[in-house]
Each structure stands twice: as structure tokens, then as C-alpha cells.
The first five atom37 places (N, CA, C, CB, O) and aatype in JSON, in Angstrom:
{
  "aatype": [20, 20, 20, 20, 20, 20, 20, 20, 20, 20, 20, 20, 20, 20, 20, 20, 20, 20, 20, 20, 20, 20, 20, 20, 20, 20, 20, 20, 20, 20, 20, 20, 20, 20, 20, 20, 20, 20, 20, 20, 20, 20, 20, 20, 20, 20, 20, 20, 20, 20, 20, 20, 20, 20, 20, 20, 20, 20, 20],
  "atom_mask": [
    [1, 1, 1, 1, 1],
    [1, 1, 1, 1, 1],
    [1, 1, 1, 1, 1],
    [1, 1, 1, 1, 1],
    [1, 1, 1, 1, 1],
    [1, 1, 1, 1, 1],
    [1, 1, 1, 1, 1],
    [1, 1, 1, 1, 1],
    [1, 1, 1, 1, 1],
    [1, 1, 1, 1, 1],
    [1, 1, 1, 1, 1],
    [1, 1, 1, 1, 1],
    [1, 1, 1, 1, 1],
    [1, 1, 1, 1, 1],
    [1, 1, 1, 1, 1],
    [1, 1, 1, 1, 1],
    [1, 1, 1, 1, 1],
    [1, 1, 1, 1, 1],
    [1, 1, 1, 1, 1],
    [1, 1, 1, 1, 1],
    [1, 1, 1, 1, 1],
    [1, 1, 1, 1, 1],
    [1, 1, 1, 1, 1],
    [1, 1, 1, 1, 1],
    [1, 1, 1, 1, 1],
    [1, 1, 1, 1, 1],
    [1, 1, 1, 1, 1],
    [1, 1, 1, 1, 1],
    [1, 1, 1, 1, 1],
    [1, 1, 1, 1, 1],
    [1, 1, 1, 1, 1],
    [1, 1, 1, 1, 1],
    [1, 1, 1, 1, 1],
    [1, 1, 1, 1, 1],
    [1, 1, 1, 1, 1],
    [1, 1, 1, 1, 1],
    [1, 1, 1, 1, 1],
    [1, 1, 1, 1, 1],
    [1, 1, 1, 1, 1],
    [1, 1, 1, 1, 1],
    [1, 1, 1, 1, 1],
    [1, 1, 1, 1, 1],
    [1, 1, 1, 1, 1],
    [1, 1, 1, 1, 1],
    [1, 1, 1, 1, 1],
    [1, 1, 1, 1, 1],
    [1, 1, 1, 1, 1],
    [1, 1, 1, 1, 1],
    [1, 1, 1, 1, 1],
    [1, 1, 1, 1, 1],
    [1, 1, 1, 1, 1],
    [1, 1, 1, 1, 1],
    [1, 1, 1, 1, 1],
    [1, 1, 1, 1, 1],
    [1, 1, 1, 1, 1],
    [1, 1, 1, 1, 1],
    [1, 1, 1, 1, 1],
    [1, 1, 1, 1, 1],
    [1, 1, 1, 1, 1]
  ],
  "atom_positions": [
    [[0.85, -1.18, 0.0], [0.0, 0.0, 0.0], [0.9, 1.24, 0.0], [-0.97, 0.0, 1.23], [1.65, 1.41, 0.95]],
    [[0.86, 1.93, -0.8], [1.19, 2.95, -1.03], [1.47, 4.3, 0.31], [0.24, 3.09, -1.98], [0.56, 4.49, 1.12]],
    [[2.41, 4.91, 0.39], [2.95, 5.54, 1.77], [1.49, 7.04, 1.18], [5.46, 6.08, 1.85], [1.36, 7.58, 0.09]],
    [[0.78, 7.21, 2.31], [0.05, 9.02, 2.07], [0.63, 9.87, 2.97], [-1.74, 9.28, 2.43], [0.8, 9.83, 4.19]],
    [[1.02, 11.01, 1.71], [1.57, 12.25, 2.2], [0.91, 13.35, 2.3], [2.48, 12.58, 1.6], [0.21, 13.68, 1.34]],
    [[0.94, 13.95, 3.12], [0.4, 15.62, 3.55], [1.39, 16.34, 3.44], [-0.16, 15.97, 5.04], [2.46, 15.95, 3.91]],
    [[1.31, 17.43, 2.86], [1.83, 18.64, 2.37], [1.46, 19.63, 3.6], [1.18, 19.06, 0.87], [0.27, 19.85, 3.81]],
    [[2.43, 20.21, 4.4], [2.18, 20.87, 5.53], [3.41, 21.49, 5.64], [1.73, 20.08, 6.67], [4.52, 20.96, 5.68]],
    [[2.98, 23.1, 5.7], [3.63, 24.38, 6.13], [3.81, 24.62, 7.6], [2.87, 25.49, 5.64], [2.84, 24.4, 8.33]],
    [[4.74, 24.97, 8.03], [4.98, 25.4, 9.38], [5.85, 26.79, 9.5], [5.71, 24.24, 10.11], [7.07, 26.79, 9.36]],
    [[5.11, 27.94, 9.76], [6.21, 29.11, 9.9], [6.92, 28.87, 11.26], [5.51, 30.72, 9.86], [6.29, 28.25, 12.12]],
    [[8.15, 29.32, 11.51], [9.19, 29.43, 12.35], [10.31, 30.45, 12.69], [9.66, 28.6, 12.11], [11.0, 30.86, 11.76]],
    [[10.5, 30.81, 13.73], [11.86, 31.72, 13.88], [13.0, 31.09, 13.22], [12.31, 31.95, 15.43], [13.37, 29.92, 13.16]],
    [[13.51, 32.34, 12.67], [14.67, 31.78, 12.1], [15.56, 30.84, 13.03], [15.46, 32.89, 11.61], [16.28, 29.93, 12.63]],
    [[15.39, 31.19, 14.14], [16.78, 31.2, 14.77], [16.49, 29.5, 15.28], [17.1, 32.66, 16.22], [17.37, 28.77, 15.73]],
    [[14.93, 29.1, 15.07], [14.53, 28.19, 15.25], [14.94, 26.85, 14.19], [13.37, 28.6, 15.39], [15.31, 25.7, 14.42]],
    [[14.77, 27.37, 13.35], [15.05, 26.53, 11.76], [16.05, 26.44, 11.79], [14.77, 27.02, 10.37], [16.35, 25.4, 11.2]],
    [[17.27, 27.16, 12.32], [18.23, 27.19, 12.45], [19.33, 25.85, 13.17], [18.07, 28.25, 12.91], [20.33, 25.21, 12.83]],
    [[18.63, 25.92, 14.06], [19.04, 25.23, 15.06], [18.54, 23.64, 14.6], [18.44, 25.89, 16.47], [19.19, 22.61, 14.72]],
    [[17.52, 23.77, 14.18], [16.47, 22.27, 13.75], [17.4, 21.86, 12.26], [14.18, 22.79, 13.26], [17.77, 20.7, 12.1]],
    [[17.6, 22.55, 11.6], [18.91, 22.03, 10.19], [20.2, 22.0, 10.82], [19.17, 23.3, 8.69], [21.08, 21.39, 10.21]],
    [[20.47, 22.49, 11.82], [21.74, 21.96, 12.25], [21.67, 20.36, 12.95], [22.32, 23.06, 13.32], [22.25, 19.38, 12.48]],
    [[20.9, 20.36, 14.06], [20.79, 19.2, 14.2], [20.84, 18.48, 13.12], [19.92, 19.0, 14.78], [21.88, 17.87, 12.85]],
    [[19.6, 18.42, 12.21], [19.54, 17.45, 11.06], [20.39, 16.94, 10.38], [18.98, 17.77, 10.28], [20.35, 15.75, 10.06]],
    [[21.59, 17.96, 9.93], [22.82, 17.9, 9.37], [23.52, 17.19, 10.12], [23.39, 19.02, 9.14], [23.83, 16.12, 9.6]],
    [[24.11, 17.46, 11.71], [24.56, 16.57, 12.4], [24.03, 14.98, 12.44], [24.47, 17.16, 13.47], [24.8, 14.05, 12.71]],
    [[22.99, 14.84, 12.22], [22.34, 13.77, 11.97], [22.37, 12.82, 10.81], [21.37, 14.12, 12.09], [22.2, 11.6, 10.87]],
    [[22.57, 13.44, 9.89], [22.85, 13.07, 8.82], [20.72, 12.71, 8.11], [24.23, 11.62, 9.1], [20.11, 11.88, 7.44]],
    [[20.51, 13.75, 8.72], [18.77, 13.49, 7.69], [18.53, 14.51, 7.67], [17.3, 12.66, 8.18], [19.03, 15.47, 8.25]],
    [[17.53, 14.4, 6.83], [16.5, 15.68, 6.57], [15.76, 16.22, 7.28], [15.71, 15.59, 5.8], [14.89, 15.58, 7.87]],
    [[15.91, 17.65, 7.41], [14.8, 18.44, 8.14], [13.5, 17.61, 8.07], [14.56, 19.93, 7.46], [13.17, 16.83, 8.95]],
    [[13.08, 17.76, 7.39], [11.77, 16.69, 7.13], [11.73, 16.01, 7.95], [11.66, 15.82, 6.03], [11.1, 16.32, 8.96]],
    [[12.36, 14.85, 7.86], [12.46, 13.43, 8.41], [12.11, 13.61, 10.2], [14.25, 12.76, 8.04], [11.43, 13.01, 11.04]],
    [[13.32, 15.15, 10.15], [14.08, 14.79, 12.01], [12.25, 15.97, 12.4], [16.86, 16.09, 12.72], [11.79, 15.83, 13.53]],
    [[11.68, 16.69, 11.66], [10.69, 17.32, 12.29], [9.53, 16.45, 12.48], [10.37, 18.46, 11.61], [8.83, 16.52, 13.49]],
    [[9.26, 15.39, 11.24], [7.77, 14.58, 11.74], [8.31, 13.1, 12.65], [6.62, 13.97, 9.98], [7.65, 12.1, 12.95]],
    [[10.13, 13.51, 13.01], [10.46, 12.16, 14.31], [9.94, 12.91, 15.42], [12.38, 11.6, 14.71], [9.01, 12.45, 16.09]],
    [[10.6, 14.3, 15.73], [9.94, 15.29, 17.0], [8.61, 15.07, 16.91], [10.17, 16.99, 16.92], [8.12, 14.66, 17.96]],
    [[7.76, 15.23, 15.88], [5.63, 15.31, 16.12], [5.54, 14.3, 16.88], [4.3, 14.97, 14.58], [5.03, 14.38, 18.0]],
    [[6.08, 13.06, 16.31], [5.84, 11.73, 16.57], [5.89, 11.25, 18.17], [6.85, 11.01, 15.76], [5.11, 10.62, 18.9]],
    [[7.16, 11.85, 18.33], [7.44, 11.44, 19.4], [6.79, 12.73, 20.1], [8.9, 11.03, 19.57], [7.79, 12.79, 20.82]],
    [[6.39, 13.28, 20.33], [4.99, 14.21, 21.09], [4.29, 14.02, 21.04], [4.52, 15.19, 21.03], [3.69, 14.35, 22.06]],
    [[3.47, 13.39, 20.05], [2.15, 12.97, 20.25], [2.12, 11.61, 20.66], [1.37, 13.15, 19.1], [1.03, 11.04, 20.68]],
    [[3.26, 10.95, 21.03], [3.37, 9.46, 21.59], [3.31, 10.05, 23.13], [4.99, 8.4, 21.08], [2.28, 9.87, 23.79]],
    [[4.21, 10.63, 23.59], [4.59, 11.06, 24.78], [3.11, 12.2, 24.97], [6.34, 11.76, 24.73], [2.67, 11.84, 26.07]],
    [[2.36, 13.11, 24.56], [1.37, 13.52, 24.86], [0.3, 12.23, 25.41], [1.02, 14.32, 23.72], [-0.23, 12.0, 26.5]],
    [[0.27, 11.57, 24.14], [-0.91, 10.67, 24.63], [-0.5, 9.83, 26.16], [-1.24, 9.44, 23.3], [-1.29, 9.82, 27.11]],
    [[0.56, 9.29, 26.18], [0.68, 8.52, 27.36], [0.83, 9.28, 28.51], [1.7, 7.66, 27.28], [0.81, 8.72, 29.61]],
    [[0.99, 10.47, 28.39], [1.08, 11.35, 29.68], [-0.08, 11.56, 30.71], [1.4, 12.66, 29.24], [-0.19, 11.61, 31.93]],
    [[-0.7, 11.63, 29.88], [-2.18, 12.73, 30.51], [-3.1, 11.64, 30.4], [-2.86, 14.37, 29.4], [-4.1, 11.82, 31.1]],
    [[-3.09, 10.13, 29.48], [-4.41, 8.92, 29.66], [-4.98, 9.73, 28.47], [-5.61, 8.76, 31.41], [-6.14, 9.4, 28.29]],
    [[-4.67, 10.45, 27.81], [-5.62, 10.38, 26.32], [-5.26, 9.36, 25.61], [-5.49, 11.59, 25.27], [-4.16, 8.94, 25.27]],
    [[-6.27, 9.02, 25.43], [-6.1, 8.05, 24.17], [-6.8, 7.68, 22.71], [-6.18, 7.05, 24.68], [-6.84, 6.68, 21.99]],
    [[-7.47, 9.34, 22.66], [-8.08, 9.36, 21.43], [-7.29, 9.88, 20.17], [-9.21, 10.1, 21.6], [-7.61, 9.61, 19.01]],
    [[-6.05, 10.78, 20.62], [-5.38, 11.33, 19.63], [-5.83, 12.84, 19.06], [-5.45, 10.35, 18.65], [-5.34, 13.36, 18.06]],
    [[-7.0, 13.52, 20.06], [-7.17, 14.73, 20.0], [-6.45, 15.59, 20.76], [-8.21, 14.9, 20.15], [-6.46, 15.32, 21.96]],
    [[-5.72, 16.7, 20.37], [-5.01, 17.25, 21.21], [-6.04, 18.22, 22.43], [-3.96, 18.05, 20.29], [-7.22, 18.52, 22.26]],
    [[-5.19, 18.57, 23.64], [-6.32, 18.86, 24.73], [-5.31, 20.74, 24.58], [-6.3, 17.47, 26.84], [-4.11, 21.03, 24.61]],
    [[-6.3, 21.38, 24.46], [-5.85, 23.06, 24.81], [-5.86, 23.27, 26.2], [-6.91, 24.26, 24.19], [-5.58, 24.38, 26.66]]
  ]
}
């Protein structure tokens, strides 16, 4: 089955992007890659924190 992609913008401080392509580089991956590993791992660590377990985020 075929991988589905979303096309998603995120504005940022420079100084932010900055820091997030350096890592990456140190890493040897792509911005891309190392930003939807960070979502991932927040919305893993969100959900198990707090007992949500629907995957809606709580404001």
C-alpha cells in the first residue's frame, strides 16, 4: 500500500530553523524526516502522559 503524504507548512523563527537544520545535518537526515520524528514522538509522549487516548489534542 502505497505511503500518504500531507503537504504541511509550518512558519518558524529563524533562529529556530536554524538550530532544527543543524541538528539534522549533524544527523545526517533531513529536516523533514528529524521534524515529523519530534511530532511523533509528542504525540506518543502527549498521549501517554495525561491517559488520552483518542489522539485529540487537549488546549
Amino acid at each position: 500500500m502505497p505511503e500518504t503524504v500531507v503537504h504541511f507548512q509550518i512558519r518558524m523563527p529563524p533562529y529556530l530553523h536554524e538550530e532544527l537544520a543543524s541538528r539534522a545535518k549533524e544527523q545526517k537526515a533531513s529536516l523533514n524526516a528529524m521534524v515529523v520524528e519530534i511530532l511523533r514522538e509528542a504525540v506518543e509522549w502527549h498521549s501517554s502522559s495525561d491517559g488520552q487516548s483518542d489522539g485529540k489534542a487537549r488546549m
